[in-house]
C-alpha positions in Angstrom: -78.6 -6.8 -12.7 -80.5 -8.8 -9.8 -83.8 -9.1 -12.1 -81.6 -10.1 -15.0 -79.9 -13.2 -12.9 -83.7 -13.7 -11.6 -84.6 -13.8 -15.1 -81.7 -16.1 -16.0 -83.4 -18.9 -13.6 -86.4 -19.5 -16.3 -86.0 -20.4 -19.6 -89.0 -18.2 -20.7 -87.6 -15.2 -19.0 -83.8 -15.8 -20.2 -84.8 -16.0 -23.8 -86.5 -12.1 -23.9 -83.3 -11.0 -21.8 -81.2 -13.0 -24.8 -83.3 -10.9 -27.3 -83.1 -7.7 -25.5 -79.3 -7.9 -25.7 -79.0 -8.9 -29.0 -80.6 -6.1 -29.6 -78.4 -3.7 -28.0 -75.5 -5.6 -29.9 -77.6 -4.7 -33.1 -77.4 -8.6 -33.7 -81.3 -10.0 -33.0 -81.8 -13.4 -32.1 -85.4 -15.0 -31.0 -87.4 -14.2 -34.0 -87.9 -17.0 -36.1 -90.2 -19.8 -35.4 -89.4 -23.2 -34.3 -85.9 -21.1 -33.2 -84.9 -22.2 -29.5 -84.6 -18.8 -28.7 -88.1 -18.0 -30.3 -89.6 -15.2 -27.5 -93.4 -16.1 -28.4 -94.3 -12.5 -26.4 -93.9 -11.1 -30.1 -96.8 -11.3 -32.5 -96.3 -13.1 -35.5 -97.2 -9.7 -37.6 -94.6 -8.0 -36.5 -92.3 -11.3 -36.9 -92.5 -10.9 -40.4 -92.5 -7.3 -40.5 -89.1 -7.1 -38.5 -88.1 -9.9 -41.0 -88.6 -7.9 -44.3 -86.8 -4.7 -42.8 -83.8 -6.4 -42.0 -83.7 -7.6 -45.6 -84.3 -3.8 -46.8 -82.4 -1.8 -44.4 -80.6 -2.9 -41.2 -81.4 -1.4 -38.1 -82.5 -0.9 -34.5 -85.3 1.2 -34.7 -86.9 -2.2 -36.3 -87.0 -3.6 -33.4 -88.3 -0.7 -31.4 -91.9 -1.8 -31.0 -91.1 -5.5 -30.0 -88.4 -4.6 -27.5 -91.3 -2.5 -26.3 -93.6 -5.4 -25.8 -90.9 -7.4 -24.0 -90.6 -5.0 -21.6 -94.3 -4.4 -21.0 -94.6 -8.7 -20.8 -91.6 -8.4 -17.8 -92.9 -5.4 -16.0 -96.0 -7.4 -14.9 -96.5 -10.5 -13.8 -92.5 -11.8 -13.7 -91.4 -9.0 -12.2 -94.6 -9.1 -9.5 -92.4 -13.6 -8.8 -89.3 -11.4 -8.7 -90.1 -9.0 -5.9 -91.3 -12.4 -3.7 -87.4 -13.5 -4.8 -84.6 -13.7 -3.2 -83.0 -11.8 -5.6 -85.8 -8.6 -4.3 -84.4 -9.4 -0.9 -80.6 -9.4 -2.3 -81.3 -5.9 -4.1 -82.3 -4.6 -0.9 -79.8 -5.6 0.8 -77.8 -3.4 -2.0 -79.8 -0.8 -1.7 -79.4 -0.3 2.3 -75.4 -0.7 1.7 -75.4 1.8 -1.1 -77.3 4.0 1.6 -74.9 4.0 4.3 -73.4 6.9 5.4 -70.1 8.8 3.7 -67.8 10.8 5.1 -64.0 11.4 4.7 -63.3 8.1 6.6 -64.6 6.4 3.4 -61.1 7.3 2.0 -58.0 7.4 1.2 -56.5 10.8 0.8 -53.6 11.3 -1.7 -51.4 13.9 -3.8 -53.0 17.6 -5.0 -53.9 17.3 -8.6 -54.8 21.0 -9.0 -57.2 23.4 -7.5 -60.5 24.7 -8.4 -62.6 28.1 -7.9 -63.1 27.1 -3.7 -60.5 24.4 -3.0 -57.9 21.8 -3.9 -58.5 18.8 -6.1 -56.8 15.7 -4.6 -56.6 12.1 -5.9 -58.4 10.0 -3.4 -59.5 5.9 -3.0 -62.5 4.0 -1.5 -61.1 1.9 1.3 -64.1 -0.8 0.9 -63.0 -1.5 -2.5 -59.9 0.0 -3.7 -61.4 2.0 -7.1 -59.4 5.8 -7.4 -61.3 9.0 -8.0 -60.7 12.8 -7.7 -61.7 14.4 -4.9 -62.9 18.1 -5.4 -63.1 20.2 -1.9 -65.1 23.6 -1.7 -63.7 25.3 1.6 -67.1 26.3 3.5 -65.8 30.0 4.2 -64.8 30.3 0.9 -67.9 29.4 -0.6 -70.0 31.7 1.9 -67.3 34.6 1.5 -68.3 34.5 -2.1 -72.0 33.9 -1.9 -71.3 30.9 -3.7 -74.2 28.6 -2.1 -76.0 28.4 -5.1 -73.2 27.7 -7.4 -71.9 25.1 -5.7 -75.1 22.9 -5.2 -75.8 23.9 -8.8 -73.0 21.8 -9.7 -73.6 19.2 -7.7 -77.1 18.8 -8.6 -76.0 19.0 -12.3 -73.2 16.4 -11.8 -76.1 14.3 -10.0 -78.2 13.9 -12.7 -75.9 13.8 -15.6 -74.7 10.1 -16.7 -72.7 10.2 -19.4 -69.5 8.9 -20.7 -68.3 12.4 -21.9 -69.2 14.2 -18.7 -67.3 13.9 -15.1 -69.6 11.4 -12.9 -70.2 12.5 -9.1 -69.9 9.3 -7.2 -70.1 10.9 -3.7 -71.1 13.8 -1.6 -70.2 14.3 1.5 -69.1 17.3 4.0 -65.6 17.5 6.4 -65.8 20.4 9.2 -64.0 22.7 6.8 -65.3 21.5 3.5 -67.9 19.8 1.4 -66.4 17.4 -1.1 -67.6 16.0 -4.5 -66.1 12.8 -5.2 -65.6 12.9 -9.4 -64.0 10.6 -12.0 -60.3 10.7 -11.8 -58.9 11.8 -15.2 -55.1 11.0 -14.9 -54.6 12.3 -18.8 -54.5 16.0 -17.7 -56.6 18.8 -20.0 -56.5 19.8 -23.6 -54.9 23.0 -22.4 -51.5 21.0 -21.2 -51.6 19.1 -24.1 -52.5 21.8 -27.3 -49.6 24.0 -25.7 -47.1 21.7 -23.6 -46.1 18.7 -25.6 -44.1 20.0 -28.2 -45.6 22.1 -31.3 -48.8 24.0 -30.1 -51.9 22.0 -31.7 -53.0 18.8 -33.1 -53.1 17.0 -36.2 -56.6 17.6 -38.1 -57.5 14.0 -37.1 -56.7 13.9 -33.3 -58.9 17.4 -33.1 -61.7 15.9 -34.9 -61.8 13.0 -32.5 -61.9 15.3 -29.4 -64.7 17.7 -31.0 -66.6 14.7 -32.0 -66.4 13.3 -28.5 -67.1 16.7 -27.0 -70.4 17.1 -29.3 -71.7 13.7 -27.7 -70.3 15.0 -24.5 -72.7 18.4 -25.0 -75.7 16.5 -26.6 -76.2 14.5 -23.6 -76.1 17.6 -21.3 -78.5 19.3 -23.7 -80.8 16.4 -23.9 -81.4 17.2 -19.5 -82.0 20.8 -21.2 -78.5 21.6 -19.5 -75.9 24.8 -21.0 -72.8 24.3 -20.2 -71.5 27.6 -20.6 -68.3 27.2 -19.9 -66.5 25.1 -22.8 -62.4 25.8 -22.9 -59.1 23.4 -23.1 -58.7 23.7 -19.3 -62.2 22.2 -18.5 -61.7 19.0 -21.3 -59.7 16.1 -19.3 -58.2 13.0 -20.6 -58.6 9.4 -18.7 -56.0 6.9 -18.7 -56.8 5.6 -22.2 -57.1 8.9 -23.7 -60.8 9.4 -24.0 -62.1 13.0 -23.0 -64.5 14.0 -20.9 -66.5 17.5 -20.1 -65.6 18.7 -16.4 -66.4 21.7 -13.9 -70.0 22.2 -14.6 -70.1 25.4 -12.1 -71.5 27.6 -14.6 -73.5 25.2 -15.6 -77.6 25.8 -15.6 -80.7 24.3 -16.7 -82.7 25.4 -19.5 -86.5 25.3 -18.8 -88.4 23.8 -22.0 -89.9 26.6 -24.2 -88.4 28.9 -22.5 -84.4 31.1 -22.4 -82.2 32.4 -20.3 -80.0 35.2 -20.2 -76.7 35.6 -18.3 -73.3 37.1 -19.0 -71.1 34.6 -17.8 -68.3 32.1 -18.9 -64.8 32.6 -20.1 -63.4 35.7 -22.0 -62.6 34.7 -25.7 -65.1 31.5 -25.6 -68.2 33.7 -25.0 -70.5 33.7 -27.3 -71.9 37.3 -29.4 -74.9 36.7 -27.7 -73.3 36.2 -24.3 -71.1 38.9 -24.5 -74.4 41.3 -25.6 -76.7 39.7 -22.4 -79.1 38.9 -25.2 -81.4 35.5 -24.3 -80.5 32.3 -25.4 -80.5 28.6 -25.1 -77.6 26.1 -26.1 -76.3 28.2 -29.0 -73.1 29.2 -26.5 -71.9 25.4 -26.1 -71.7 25.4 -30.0 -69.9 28.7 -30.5 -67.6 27.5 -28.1 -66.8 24.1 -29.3 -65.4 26.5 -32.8 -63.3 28.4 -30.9 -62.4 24.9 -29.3 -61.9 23.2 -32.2 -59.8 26.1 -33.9 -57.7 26.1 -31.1 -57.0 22.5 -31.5 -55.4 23.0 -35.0 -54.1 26.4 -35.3 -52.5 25.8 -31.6 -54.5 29.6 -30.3 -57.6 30.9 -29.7 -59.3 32.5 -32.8 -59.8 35.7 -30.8 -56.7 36.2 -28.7 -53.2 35.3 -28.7 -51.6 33.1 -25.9 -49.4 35.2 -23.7 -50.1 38.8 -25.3 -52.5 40.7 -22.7 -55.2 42.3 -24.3 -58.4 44.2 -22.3 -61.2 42.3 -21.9 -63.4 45.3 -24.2 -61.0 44.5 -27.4 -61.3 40.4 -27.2 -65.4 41.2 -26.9 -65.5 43.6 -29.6 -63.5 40.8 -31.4 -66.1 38.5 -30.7 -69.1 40.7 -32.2 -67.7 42.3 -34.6 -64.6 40.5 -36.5 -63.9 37.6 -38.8 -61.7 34.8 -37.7 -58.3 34.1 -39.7 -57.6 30.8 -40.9 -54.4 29.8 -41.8 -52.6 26.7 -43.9 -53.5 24.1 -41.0 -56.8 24.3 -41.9 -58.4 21.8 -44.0 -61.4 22.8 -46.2 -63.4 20.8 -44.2 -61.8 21.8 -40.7 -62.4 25.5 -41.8 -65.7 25.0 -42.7 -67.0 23.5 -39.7 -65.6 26.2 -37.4 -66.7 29.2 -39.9 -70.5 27.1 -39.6 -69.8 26.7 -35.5 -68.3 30.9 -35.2 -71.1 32.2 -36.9 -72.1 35.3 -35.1 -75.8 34.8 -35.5 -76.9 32.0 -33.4 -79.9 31.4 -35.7 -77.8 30.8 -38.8 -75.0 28.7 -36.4 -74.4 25.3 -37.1 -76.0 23.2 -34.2 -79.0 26.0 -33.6 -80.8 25.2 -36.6 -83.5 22.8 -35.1 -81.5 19.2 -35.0 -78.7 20.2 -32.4 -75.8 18.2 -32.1 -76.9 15.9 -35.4 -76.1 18.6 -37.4 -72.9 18.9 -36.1 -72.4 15.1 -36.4 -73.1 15.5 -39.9 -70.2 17.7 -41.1 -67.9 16.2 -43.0 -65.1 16.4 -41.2 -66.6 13.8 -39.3 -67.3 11.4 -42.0 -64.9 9.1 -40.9 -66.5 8.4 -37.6 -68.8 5.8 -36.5 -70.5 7.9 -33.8 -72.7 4.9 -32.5 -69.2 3.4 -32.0 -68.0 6.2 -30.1 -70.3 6.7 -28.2 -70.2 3.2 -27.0 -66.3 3.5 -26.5 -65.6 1.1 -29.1 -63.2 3.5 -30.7 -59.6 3.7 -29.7 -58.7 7.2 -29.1 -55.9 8.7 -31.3 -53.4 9.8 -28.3 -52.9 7.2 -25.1 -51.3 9.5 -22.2 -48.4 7.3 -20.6 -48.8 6.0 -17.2 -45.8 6.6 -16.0 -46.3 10.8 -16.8 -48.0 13.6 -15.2 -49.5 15.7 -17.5 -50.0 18.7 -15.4 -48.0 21.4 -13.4 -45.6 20.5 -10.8 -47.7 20.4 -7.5 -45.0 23.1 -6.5 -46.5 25.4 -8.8 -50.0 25.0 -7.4 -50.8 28.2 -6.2 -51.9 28.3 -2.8 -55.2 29.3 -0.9 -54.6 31.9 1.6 -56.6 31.6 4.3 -60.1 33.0 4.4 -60.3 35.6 7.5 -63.5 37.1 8.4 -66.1 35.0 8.0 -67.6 32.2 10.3 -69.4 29.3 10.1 -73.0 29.5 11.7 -75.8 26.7 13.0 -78.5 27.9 9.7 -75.8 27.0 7.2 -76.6 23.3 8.0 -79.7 23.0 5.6 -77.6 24.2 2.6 -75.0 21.8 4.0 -77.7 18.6 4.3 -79.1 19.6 1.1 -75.0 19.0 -0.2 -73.6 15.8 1.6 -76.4 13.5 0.0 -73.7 10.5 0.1 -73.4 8.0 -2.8 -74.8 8.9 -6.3 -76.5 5.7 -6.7 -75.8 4.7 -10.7 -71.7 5.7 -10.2 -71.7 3.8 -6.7 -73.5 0.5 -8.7 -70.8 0.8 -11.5 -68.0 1.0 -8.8 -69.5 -2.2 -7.1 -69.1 -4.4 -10.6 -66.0 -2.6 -11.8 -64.1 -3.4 -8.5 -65.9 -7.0 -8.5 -67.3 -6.6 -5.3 -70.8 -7.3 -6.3 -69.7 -10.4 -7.7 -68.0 -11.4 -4.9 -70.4 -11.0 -2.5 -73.4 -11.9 -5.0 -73.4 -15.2 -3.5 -76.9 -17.7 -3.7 -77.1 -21.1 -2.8 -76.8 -23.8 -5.4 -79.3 -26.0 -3.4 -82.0 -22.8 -3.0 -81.7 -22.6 0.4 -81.8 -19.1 2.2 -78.2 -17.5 2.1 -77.0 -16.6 5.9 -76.9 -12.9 5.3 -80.5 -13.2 3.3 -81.8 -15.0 6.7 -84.0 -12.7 8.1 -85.9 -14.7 10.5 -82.8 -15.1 13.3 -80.7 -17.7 11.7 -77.2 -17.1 13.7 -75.0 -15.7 11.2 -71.4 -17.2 10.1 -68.6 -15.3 11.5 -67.7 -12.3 8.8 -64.6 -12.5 5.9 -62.4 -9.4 7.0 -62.8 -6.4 4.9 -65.4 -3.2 5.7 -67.5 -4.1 3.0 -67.9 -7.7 3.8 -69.3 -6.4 7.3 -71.3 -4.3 6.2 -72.7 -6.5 3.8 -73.6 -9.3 6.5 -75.3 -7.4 8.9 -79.6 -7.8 9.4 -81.6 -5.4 7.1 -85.0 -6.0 8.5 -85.7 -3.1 9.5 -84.3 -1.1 6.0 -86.7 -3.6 4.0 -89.6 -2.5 5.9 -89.1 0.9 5.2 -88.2 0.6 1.6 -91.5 -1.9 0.4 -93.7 0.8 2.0 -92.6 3.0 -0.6 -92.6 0.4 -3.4 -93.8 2.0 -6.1 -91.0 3.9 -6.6 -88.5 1.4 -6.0 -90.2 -1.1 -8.6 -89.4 1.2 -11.7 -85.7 1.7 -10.3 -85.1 -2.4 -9.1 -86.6 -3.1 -12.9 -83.9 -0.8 -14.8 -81.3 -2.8 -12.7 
């Protein structure tokens, strides 16, 4: 964002930003000659060959190599007059805010929302800057009752690396006395489960299903793209935002797949395991596609395909189920719906649709897609089919959330601190940036001098400072960063690649 503005000072510069997002609009600009947006960094070779493509076939990748060369032109020598900017110095000054410590004064606390495997979920708001998330707390003697250590900064590890629109993004982690707290997207729609089987008929039209499973492939291809498994797939773990878009949550079970190599592991939920889960054969990320079928056939036929709601049944039957059984379809089923699950519930993963070598494109392909513009959805350009109501609460009554009893018999000693530091890392730094724009502060505070004078809080040389606007943020934001700047350009190599993708 900063070496974008810095770029927006010099006509040179602006032009290969202008191209780069025309780009991304898939509308390119900047490659005809004479043009004032002409970015001469592009060969005349590969002018024309951009040039007769477009007039063949449309498209992005045509523009692969030059958008390539743009980049290389601004990594060097611009980029070299933008870390001697102010704008370096202003980025720094982010970065040692975005650093500052968290902790449960950073918020708000409000209602319960629910409750997870070591604690309550509560809705919960940044004081600095108003934005809402939910905030997920894993009791520390519940977690080392269970031997859960591992699990928990699994997740959190997971969540950390994971940006995606179809995934729950970790904005913060932090630690209370009792607790360690991950501080997730708040999804005010409630889950699939609430809404296949408490809003009327169980189930969905064919179309509103198909636009969930769509958005839950993209949501499973981006974790299987960080080699991810989910593991885990099932109404209860899909959530709706205020607009109605879904994204994948609780990413507990949740591990990561080593390239050329598989894992093995009986875990997940009974009557979404896969035949290979349930047999503790290896695998890789054929589970997350058998799953989405059951998922999908839940959506329309309004139960599981391998148990009924409400009608116990032991764990062995639902397994043997699983291995051994075909599912029954009835008249909600399209052709097309019917297929696509038959293809996902295959019980050999080799044959299953989505473990045939091209992953979640084959899925993408089926037909029952065809009405989907996935580069559109995946950009959130496509309005969902369902918008939950503002006004409703589409969950149990907080009264019905069961309580945790308290954990007796277990304490709290001084070597649990490392697994506790190795937790509470603070802000995530790609959720914490997005907060900053979304809430405006970073254009509020964003401030340079029209007359390219030194801004008071850029001053670094002693300049008395003018007296601080009221508000944490604005404090913090004002205050001398000397010392942080030292410490973060003796490490510059690292920071370069990072300041560059802002």
């Amino acid at each position: 964002m900063l070496f974008r503005q810095f770029c927006e000072t010099r006509p040179e510069l602006s032009r290969c930003v202008k191209f780069l997002d025309a780009v991304v609009r898939a509308k390119p600009v900047g490659l005809c000659w004479g043009s004032e947006d002409h970015v001469p960094e592009v060969p005349s070779q590969l002018v024309d060959a951009c040039c007769e493509g477009l007039e063949q076939e449309p498209s992005k990748e045509l523009f692969k190599e030059s958008t390539k060369l743009i980049h290389d032109y601004l990594s060097v020598a611009p980029f070299a007059d933008y870390l001697d900017s102010l704008y370096f110095n202003r980025f720094l000054q982010w970065k040692w805010l975005e650093r500052q410590p968290v902790t449960k004064n950073t918020f708000r606390q409000y209602r319960v929302l629910g409750k997870g495997g070591f604690g309550e979920v509560c809705a919960c708001q940044v004081r600095a800057t108003g934005k809402m998330y939910a905030c997920k707390k894993l009791e520390k003697k519940r977690i080392k009752k269970r031997k859960g250590e591992a699990m928990a900064l699994n997740e959190k590890q997971i969540l950390e690396k994971v940006n995606s629109r179809f995934v729950v993004s970790l904005a913060y982690a932090y630690e209370t006395k009792d607790a360690l707290c991950l501080v997730l997207t708040l999804m005010n729609g409630g889950d699939l489960k609430f809404h296949i089987y408490h809003m009327g008929e169980a189930g969905f039209e064919e179309p509103r299903a198909a636009f969930y499973a769509a958005e839950i492939c993209c949501g499973l291809e981006d974790l299987h793209q960080e080699r991810i498994v989910y593991r885990d797939l099932k109404p209860e773990n899909i959530l709706l935002d205020d607009h109605g878009h879904i994204r994948i949550s609780d990413l507990g079970l949740a591990v990561h797949v080593p390239e050329g190599q598989t894992i093995k592991g009986r875990v997940g939920t009974v009557g979404y395991m896969a035949p290979e889960v349930v047999k503790n054969e290896r695998y890789t990320f054929s589970p997350d596609w058998w799953a989405l079928g059951c998922l999908v056939y839940e959506m329309i036929e309004g139960q599981s395909p391998f148990q009924q709601r409400k009608k116990k049944i032991k764990r062995e039957e639902v397994e043997r189920l699983v291995k051994e059984v075909q599912e029954e379809y009835s008249e909600k089923f399209s052709p097309c719906a019917r297929s696509l699950c038959t293809m996902l519930l295959c019980k050999d993963p080799l044959e299953r649709l989505g473990c045939r070598g091209a992953g979640a494109k084959e899925v993408k392909e089926h037909p029952l897609f065809k009405h989907l513009n996935f580069r559109r959805l995946e950009a959130g350009m496509l309005d969902p089919p369902f918008k939950p109501d503002p006004q409703a609460i589409y969950c149990k009554d907080v009264l019905d959330i069961e309580q945790f009893s308290t954990v007796k018999g277990v304490e709290l000693e001084p070597t649990d601190n490392d697994f506790y530091q190795k937790f509470a890392t603070g802000s995530v730094p790609i959720p914490w940036q997005n907060e900053m724009i979304e809430t405006e502060c970073f254009k509020e505070l964003n401030v340079f001098s029209t007359d390219g004078t030194v801004p008071p809080d850029l001053d670094w040389k002693g300049q008395p400072s003018p007296q601080p606007k009221k508000g944490l943020l604005q404090r913090l934001f004002s205050r001398q960063v000397r010392v942080f700047a030292q410490a973060f350009l003796s490490d510059l190599e690292q920071t370069e690649s990072s300041a560059f993708e802002g």
